[in-house]
C-alpha positions in Angstrom: 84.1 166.3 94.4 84.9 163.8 92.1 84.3 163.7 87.8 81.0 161.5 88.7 80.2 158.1 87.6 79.5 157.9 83.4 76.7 156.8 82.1 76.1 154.0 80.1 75.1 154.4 76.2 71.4 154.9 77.1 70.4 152.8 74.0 72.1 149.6 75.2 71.3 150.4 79.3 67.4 150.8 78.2 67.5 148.0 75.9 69.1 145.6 78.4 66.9 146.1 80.7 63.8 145.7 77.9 65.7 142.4 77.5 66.0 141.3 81.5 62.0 142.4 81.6 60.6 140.0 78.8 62.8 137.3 80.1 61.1 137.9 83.7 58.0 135.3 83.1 56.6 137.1 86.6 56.9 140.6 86.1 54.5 142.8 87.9 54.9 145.0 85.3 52.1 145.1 82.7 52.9 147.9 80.6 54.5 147.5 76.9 58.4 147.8 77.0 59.3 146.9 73.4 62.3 148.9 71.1 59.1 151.0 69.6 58.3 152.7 72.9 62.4 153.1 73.9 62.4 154.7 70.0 59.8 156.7 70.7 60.9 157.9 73.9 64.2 159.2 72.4 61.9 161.3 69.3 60.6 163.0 72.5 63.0 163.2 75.2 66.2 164.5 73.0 68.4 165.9 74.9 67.5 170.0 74.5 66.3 169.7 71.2 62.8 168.2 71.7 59.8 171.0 71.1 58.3 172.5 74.1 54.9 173.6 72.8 54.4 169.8 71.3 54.7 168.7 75.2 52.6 170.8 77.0 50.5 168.6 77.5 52.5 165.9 78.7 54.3 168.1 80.9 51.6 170.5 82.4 48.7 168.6 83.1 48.6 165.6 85.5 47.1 161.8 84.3 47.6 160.4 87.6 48.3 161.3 91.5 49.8 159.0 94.0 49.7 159.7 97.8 52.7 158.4 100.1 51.9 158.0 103.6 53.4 156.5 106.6 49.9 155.2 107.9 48.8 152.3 104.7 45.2 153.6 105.4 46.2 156.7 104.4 48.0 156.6 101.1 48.8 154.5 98.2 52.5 153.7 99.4 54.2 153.9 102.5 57.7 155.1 100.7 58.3 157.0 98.1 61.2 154.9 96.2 57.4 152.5 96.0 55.7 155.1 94.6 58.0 155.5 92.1 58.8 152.2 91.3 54.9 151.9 90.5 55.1 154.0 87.3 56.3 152.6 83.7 59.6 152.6 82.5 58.9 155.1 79.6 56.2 157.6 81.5 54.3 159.5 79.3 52.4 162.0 80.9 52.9 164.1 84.2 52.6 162.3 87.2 52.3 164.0 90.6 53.4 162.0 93.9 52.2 164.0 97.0 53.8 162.7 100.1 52.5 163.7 103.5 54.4 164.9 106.4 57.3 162.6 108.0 60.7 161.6 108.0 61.4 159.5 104.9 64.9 157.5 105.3 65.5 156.3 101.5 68.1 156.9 99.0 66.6 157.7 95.8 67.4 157.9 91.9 64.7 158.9 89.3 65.5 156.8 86.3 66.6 158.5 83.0 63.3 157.7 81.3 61.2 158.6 83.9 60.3 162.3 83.2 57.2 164.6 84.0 57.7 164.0 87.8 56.2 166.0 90.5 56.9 165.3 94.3 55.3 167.7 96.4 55.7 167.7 100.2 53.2 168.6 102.9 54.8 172.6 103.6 58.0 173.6 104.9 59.8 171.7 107.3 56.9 169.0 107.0 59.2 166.6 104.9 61.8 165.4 104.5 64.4 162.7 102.7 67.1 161.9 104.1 70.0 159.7 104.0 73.7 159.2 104.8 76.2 158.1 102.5 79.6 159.7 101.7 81.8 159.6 98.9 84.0 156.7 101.0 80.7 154.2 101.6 80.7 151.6 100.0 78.4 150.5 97.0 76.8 147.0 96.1 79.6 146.3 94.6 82.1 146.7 97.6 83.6 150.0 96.0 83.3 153.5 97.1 80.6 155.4 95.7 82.2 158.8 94.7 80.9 161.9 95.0 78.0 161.5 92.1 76.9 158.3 94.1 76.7 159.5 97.3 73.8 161.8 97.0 70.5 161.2 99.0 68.1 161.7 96.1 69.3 161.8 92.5 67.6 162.9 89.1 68.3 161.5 85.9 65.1 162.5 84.1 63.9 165.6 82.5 60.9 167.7 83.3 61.4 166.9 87.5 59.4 168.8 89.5 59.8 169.5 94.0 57.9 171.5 95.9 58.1 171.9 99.4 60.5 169.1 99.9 63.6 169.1 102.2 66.5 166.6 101.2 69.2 166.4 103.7 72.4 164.2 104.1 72.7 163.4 107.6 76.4 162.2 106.8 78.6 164.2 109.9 80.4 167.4 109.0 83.8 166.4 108.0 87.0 167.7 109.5 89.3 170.4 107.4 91.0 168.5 104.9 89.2 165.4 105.1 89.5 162.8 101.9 86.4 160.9 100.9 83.6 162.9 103.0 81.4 164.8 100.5 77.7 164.0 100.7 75.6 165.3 98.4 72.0 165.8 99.3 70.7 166.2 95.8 72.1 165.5 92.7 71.0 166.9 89.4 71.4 165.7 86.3 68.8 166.2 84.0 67.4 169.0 81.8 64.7 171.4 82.7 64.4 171.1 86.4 62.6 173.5 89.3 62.6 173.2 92.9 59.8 175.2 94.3 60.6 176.0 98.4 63.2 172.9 98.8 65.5 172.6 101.7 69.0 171.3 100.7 70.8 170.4 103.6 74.1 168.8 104.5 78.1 169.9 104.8 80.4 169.5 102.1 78.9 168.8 98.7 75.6 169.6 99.0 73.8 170.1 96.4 75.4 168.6 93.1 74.2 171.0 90.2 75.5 168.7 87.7 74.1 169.2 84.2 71.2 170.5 82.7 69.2 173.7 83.0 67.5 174.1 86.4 64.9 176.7 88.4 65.3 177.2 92.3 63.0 179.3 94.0 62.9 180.4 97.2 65.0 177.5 98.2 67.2 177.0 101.2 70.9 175.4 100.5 73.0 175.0 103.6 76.5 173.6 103.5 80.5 174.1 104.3 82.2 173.4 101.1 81.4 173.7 97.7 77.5 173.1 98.4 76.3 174.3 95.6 78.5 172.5 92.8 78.9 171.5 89.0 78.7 172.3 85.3 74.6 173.2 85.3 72.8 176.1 83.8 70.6 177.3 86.7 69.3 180.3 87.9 68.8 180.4 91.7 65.7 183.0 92.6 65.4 184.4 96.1 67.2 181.6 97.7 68.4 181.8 101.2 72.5 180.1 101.3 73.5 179.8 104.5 77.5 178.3 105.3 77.8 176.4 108.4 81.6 176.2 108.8 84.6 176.9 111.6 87.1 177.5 108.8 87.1 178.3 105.2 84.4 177.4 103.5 83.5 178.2 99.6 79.5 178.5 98.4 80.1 177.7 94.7 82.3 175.2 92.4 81.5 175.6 89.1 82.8 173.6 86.4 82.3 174.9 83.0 85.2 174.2 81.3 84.9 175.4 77.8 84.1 178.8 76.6 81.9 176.9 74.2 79.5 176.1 77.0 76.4 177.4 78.2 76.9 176.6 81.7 76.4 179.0 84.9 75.1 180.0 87.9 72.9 183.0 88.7 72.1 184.1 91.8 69.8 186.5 91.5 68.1 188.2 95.6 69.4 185.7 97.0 70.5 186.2 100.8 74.1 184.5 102.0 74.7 184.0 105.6 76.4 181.7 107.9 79.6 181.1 109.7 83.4 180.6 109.0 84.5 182.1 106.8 83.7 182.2 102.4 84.6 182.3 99.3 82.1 183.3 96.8 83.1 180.5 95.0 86.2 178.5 93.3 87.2 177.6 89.9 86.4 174.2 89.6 86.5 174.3 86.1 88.8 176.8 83.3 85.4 178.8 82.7 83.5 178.6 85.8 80.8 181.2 85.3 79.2 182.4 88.4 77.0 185.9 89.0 75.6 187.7 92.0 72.8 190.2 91.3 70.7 192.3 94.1 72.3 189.5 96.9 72.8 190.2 100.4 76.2 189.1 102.0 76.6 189.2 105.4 80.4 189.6 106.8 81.0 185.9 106.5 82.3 186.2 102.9 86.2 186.9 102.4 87.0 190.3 100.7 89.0 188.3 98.1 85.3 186.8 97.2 86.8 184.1 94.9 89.6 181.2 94.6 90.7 180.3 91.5 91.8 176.8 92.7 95.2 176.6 93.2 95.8 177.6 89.2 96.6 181.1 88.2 95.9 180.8 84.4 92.2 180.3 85.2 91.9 183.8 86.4 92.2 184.7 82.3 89.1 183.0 81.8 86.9 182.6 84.5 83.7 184.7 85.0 82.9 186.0 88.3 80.8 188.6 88.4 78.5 191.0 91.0 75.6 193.4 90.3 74.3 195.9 93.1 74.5 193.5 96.0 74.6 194.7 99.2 75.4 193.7 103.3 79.1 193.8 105.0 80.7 191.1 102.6 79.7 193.3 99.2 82.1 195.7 99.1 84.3 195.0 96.0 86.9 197.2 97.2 89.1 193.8 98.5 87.8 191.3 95.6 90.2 189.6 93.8 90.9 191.9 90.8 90.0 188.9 88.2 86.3 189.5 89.3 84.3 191.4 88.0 81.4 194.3 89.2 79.1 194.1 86.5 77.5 196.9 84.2 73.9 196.8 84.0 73.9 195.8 80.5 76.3 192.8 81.3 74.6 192.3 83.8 70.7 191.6 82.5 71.4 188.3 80.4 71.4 186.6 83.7 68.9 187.8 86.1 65.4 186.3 83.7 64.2 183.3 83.0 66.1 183.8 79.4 69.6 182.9 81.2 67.7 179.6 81.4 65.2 179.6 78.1 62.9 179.6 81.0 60.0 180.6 79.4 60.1 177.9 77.1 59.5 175.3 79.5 59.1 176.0 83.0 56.3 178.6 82.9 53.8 175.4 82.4 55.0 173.5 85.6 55.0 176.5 88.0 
């Protein structure tokens, strides 16, 4: 992992591109892009404070559906980075891009302003995204992408929907100790998120939880190191996590680093299998916050359960926490004795939608 590329002040990054748009005399874009539609966008779009109820409409019901196919005949794009690159700058409304079976080989990022997304695959296993690139490749610019750059399909806008959609980085397994070889499948790094039966595939790195408050559901995550990894608020719901390692191996890196923040994952009957063996997870950050409720753990998963990093203060102020799991690698009889086995009653405030203000906003897209 890496601290991740920073963004750009969005006001100046929108406007310049409003600017390199009206000085494009050929533009095939016909759609207004002036500083009252970026101004507007903000009075929607701010960050977490913006009211649900006053977009339900925008995010619940579709205004337009797009079809990606591999056969022209077929669809209205042949790729989906087309299909996306089709829709305005500022979207208003939902849009839902159905994409038919197939292997799709793009690299992806969904543009900060382009929220109220939907991409729905054909079923499970039908389709996928993939991609390749490691921390190490090299970018357009000739420098290494980093960990945040390397990801096969990245989200930068609110309101992102996937169903039935399996992203995979095909990058090879690295060797123990490697420098330079994570490669993220998906990256996440917008606010109110679900993936609906998605496949997240790769090694170390996997899946980039980076910021935001996200749903998973019934979602498969495979991966060696850290493959489930950053500073979100998310709530993982019947998700299969499977480890495909010959050594150590660790399922979560979390990185809250403040007790101010309301960051965390919950895993809540989830199922944990695999190979090598795993940590539970490791303190990426001085707070990580991490829960296991009603989760089977086969053997793979070291009694210890968690690693604080290499940094022995952080076992004052992480949370790591079980409730009533069950399988060989449960038993808390060996854990680490900075974790915790959770009280029902400490326990509840993350196994609902509440750990996520779910039923705020996602209850309209599901």
């Amino acid at each position: 992992m890496d601290s991740g590329t920073p963004f750009m002040g969005l006001k100046l990054f929108v406007l310049l591109l409003l600017f390199l748009m009206n000085c494009t005399a050929n533009s095939d874009n016909n759609f207004n892009t002036s500083e009252e539609n970026y101004l507007d966008w903000v009075r929607r779009m701010s960050w977490r404070n913006h009211s649900i109820s006053m977009e339900a409409n925008h995010i619940s019901h579709p205004c337009k559906n797009i079809k990606v196919h591999k056969n022209p005949k077929k669809g209205d794009f042949t790729t989906i980075k087309n299909a996306i690159a089709s829709l305005p700058l500022f979207n208003p409304c939902r849009v839902v891009i159905s994409v038919a079976p197939g292997t799709y080989r793009e690299k992806i990022e969904i543009p900060v302003t382009l929220a109220y997304l939907t991409l729905e695959g054909a079923g499970a296993g039908r389709t996928i995204i993939r991609w390749d690139d490691t921390a190490d490749s090299l970018g357009p610019t000739g420098e290494p992408l980093g960990t945040y750059g390397s990801a096969t399909f990245a989200v930068n806008a609110p309101h992102f929907v996937a169903k039935n959609i399996i992203f995979k980085n095909k990058a090879m397994p690295p060797p123990a100790g490697a420098a330079g070889k994570q490669a993220v499948a998906l990256r996440i790094s917008a606010d109110m998120a679900a993936f609906i039966n998605c496949r997240f595939v790769g090694a170390q790195d996997t899946l980039y939880d980076h910021r935001g408050r996200h749903y998973f559901k019934k979602c498969y995550i495979q991966g060696s190191v850290d493959f489930i990894f950053g500073n979100g608020l998310s709530l993982y719901d019947s998700c299969h996590l499977h480890a495909k390692t010959n050594t150590y191996g660790a399922l979560t890196a979390q990185k809250r680093e403040s007790m101010l923040e309301e960051t965390g994952f919950s895993f809540v009957k989830c199922k944990v299998t695999g190979s090598g063996a795993l940590y539970l997870g490791r303190a990426w950050g001085s707070f990580s916050r991490v829960v296991f409720a009603y989760t089977y753990m086969d053997k793979i998963i070291t009694p210890r359960g968690w690693n604080d990093w290499g940094d022995k203060q952080r076992q004052m102020t992480v949370f790591y926490g079980q409730f009533k799991c069950s399988g060989p690698g449960a038993g808390f009889g060996g854990r680490v004795k900075w974790a915790r086995e959770l009280t029902n009653e400490e326990a509840q405030p993350f196994m609902s939608l509440s750990f996520i203000d779910g039923h705020e906003w996602l209850t309209s897209v599901l």
